[in-house]
VMD Tcl script that draws the C-alpha trace (Angstrom):
set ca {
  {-14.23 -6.65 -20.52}
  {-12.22 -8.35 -17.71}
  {-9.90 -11.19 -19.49}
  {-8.94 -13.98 -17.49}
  {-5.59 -15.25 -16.48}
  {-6.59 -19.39 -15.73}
  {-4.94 -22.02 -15.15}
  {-4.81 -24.69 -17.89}
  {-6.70 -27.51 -15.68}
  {-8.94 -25.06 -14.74}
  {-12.22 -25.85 -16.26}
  {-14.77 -22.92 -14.11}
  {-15.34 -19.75 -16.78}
  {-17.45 -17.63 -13.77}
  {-18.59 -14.27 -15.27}
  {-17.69 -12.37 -13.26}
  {-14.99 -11.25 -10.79}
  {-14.58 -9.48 -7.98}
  {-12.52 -6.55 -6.77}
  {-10.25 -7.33 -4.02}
  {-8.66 -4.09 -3.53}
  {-6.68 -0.97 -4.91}
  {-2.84 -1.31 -4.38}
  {0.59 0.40 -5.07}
  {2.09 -1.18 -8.28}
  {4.38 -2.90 -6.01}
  {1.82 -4.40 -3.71}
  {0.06 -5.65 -6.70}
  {3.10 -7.38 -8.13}
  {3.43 -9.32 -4.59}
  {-0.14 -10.01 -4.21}
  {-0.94 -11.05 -8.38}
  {2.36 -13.70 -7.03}
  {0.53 -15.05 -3.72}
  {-2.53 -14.99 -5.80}
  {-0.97 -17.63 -8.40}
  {0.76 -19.47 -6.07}
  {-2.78 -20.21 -4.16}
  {-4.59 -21.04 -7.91}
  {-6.46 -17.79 -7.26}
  {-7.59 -16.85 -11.31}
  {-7.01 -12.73 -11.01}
  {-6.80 -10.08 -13.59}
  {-5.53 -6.51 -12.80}
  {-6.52 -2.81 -14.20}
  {-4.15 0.30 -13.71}
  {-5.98 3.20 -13.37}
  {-4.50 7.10 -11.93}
  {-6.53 9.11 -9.31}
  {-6.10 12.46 -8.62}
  {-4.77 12.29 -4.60}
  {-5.20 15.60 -2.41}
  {-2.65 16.10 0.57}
  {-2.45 19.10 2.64}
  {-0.27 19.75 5.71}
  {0.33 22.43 7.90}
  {3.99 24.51 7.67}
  {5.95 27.37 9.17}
  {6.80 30.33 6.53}
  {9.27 33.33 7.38}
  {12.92 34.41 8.04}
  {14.80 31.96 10.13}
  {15.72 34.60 12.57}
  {11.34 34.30 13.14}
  {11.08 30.92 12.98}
  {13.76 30.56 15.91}
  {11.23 32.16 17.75}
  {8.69 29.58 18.04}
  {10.45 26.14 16.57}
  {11.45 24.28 19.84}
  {14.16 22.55 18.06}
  {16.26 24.32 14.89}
  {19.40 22.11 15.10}
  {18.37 20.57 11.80}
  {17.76 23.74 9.75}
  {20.74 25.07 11.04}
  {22.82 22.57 9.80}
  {21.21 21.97 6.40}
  {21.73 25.55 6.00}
  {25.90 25.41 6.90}
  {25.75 22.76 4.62}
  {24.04 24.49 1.52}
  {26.68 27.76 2.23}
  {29.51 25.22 2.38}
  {28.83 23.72 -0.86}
  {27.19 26.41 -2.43}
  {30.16 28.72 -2.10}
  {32.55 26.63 -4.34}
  {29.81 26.99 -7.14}
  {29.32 23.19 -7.99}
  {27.84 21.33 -10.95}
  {24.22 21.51 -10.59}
  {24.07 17.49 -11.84}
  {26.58 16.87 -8.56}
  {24.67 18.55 -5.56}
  {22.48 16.07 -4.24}
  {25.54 13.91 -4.38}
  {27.38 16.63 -2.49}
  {24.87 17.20 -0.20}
  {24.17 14.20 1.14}
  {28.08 12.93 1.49}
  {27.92 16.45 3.68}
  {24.97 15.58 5.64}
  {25.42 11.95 6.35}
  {29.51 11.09 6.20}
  {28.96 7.24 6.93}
  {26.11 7.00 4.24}
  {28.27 5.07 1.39}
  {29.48 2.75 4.43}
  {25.95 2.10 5.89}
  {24.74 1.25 2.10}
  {27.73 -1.47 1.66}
  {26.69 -2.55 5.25}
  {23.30 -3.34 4.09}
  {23.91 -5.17 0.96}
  {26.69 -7.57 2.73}
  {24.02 -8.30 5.77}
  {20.96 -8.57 3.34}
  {24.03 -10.86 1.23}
  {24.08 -13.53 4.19}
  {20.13 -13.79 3.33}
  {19.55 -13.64 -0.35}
  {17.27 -10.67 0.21}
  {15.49 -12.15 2.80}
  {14.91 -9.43 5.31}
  {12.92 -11.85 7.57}
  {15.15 -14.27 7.76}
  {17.60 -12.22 9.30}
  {18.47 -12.15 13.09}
  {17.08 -9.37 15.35}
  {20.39 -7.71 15.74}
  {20.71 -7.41 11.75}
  {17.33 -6.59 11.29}
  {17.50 -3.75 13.69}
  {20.73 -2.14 11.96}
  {18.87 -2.68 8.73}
  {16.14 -0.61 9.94}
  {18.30 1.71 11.58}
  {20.03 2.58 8.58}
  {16.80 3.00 6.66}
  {15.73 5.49 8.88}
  {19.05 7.31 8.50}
  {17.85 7.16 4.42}
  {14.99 8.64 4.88}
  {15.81 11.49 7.16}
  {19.07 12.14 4.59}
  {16.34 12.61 1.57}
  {14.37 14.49 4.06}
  {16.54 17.07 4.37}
  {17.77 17.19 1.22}
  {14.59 17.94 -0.02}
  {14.27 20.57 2.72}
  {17.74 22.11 1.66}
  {15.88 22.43 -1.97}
  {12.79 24.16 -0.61}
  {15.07 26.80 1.23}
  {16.82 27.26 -2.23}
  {13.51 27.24 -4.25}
  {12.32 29.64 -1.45}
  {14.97 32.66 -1.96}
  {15.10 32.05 -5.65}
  {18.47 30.75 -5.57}
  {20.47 28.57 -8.49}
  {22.87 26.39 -7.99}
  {26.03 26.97 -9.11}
  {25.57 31.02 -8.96}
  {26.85 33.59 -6.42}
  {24.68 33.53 -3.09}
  {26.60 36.27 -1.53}
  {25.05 36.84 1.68}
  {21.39 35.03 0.85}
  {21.30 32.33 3.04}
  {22.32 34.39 6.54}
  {18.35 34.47 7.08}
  {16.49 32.90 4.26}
  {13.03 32.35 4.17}
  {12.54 28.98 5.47}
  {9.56 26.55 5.29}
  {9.27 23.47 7.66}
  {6.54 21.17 7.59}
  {5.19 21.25 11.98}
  {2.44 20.20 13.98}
  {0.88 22.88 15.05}
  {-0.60 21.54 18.05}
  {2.91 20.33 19.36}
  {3.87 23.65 18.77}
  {0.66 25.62 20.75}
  {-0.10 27.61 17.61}
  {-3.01 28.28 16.11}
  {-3.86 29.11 12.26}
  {-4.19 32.34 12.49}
  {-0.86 32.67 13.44}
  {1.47 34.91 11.15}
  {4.26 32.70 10.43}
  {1.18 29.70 9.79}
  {1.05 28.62 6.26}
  {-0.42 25.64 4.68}
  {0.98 23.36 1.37}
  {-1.62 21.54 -0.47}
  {-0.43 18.77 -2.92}
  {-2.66 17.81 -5.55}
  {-1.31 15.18 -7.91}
  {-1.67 12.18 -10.16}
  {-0.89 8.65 -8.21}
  {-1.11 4.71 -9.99}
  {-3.05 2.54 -8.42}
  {-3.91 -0.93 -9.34}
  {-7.31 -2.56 -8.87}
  {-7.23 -6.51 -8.28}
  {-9.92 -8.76 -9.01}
  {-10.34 -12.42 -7.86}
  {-12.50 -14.89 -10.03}
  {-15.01 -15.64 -7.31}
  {-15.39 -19.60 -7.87}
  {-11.81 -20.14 -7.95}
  {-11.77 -19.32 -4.13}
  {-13.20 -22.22 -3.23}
  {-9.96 -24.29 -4.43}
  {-7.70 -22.14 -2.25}
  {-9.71 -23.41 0.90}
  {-7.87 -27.03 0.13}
  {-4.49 -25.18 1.64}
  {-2.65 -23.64 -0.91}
  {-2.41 -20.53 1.66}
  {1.33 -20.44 3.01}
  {1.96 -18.23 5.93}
  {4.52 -15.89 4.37}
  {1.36 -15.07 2.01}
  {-0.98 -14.43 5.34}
  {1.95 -12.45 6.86}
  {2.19 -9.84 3.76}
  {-1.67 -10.03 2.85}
  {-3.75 -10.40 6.11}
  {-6.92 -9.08 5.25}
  {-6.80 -10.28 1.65}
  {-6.24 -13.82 2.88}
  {-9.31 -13.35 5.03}
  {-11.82 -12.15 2.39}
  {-10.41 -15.16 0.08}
  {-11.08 -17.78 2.96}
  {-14.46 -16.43 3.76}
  {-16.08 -15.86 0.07}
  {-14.12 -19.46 -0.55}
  {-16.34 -21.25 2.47}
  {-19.25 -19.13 1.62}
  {-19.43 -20.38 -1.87}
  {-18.61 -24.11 -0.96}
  {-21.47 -23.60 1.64}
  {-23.71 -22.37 -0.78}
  {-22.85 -24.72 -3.60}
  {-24.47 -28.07 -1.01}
  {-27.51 -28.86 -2.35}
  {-30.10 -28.52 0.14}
  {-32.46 -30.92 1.48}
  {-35.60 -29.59 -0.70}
  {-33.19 -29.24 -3.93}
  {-34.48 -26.00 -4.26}
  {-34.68 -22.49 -2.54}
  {-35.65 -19.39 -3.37}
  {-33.66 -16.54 -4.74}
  {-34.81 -14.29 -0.81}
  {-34.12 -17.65 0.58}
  {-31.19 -18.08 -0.96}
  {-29.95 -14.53 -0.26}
  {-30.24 -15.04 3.38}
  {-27.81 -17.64 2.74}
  {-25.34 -15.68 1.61}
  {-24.95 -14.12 5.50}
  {-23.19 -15.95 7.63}
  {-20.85 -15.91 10.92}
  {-17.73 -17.46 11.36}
  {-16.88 -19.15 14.73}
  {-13.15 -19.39 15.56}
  {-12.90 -19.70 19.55}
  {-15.09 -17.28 19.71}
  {-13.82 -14.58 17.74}
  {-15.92 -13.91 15.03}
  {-16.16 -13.24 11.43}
  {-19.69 -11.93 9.94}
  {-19.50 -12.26 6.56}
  {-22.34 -10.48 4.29}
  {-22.75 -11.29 0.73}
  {-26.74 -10.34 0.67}
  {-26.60 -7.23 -1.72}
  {-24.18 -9.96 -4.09}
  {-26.46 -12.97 -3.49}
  {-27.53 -12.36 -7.20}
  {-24.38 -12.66 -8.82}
  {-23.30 -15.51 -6.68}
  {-26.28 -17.12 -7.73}
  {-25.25 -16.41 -11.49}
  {-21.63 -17.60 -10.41}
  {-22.95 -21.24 -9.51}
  {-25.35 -21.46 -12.37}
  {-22.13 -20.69 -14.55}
  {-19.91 -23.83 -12.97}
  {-23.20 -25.76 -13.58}
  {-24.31 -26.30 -9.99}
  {-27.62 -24.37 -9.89}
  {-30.68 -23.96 -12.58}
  {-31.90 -20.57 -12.30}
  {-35.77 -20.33 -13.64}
  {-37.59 -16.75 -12.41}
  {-36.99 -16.31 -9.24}
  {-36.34 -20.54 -8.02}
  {-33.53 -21.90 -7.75}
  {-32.77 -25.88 -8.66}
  {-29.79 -27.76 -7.32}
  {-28.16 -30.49 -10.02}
  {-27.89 -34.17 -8.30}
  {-24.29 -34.81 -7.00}
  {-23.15 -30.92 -7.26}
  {-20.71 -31.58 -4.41}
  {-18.14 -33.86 -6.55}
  {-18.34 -30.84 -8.53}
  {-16.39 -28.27 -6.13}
  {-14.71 -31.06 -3.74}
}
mol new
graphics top color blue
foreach p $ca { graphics top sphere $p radius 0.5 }
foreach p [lrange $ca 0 end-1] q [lrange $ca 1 end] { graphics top cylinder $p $q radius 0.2 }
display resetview
């Protein structure tokens, strides 16, 4: 059973919802926010799915892989790296540490950098100016291609069995190296000898979001602000159109009564904006909609006829 979170004025108790999407627990948190902020009624479920990612890699001695890499600059100097720190035996808890200070010099610098321009904006990244925004993203790059190889320096020690903090002798003068490549780039095909292939199969968090249905009709009266189209395009577009949709349907018709095919016919319609347009297709839901207005005490729902209540638009207005 779906529980509602509601706002206290709100007096529509739909019974159903509707999913919006499946997000990152992070995207959730900044959508549930938007979501509030626009008197959107939402509740959330976590649930984990088993992903499946496979990519294609290069397996073998570095003296072989230096045969058909184009570019080896980087293995070659994760690997001075690992025999520089590796021969003074470290602390296993310190190597990452080590590692990276080795790898990227200026990385405690380009964090402090960060925090005092990010400072200027409390957080704000887009309220930055285009020359701080593009160090900002510079230096997040930098981040990510430091963790990169990090993690690649730990595959080349997980690959020739090595510990940290033991003798490695003369181990890594041509270790068994795997790098992640496009084979295509690199004219190769998989039947290739040095062609391997690493599947990851693991357990990922995702959130499912459903909107209360009825509720999108009061986000139509502008409580949409532009940071919340900016981070949530598509969402806001499915919220506007199911919003207009149901106000649409909710106008009592000239007869007072339709159908339930009638009414399901309805429940397509095209959006004109200059000419681009929006088709939205509720047919397959028209049911539940129906339900939905019947609910907020709108519609009367007898077989398969349904009766609009006098004055239904001060109702949703």
């Amino acid at each position: 059973m779906i529980s509602r979170k509601c706002l206290k004025r709100d007096l529509f108790l739909p019974s159903t919802m509707i999913k919006l999407g499946d997000y990152s627990e992070d995207e959730a948190r900044k959508l549930i926010t938007d979501l509030s902020k626009a008197k959107i009624k939402y509740d959330t479920r976590t649930h984990f799915i088993i992903g499946h990612f496979k990519t294609d890699c290069l397996d073998g001695r570095f003296s072989e892989l230096k045969g058909v890499l184009k570019d080896t600059q980087k293995i070659e100097q994760t690997l001075t790296i690992l025999r520089s720190i590796l021969g003074h035996r470290p602390d296993p808890d310190r190597f990452k540490e080590l590692f990276l200070k080795e790898y990227n010099p200026l990385r405690e610098i380009e964090k402090s950098q960060i925090a005092e321009i990010l400072n200027k904006v409390s957080g704000n990244f887009k309220a930055l100016d285009e020359n701080d925004k593009n160090r900002v993203s510079q230096i997040f790059l930098k981040a990510s291609d430091d963790e990169q190889s990090y993690n690649e320096a730990k595959s080349i020690l997980h690959r020739n069995k090595i510990e940290i903090g033991e003798e490695i002798a003369d181990r890594l003068d041509n270790p068994i190296v795997r790098a992640t490549r496009n084979l295509k780039e690199l004219g190769l095909e998989r039947d290739h000898p040095l062609v391997r292939q690493t599947v990851i199969i693991s357990a990922q968090k995702e959130v499912e979001v459903f909107i209360d249905e009825f509720s999108t009709i009061l986000a139509l009266s502008g409580d949409f602000d532009a940071s919340f189209f900016d981070r949530f395009p598509a969402e806001c577009s499915k919220i506007s159109v199911l919003g207009s949709l149901l106000s649409e349907l909710s106008k009592r018709p000239s007869s007072g009564k339709l159908s339930m095919d009638e009414f399901a016919d309805k429940c397509a319609k095209e959006f004109d904006n200059n000419g681009n347009l929006i088709i939205a297709d509720f047919q397959e839901y028209a049911a539940d909609l129906a339900r939905i207005l019947e609910k907020n005490g709108l519609i009367k729902i007898k077989g398969n006829s349904i009766k609009w209540k006098a004055s239904v638009m001060a109702r949703v207005s």
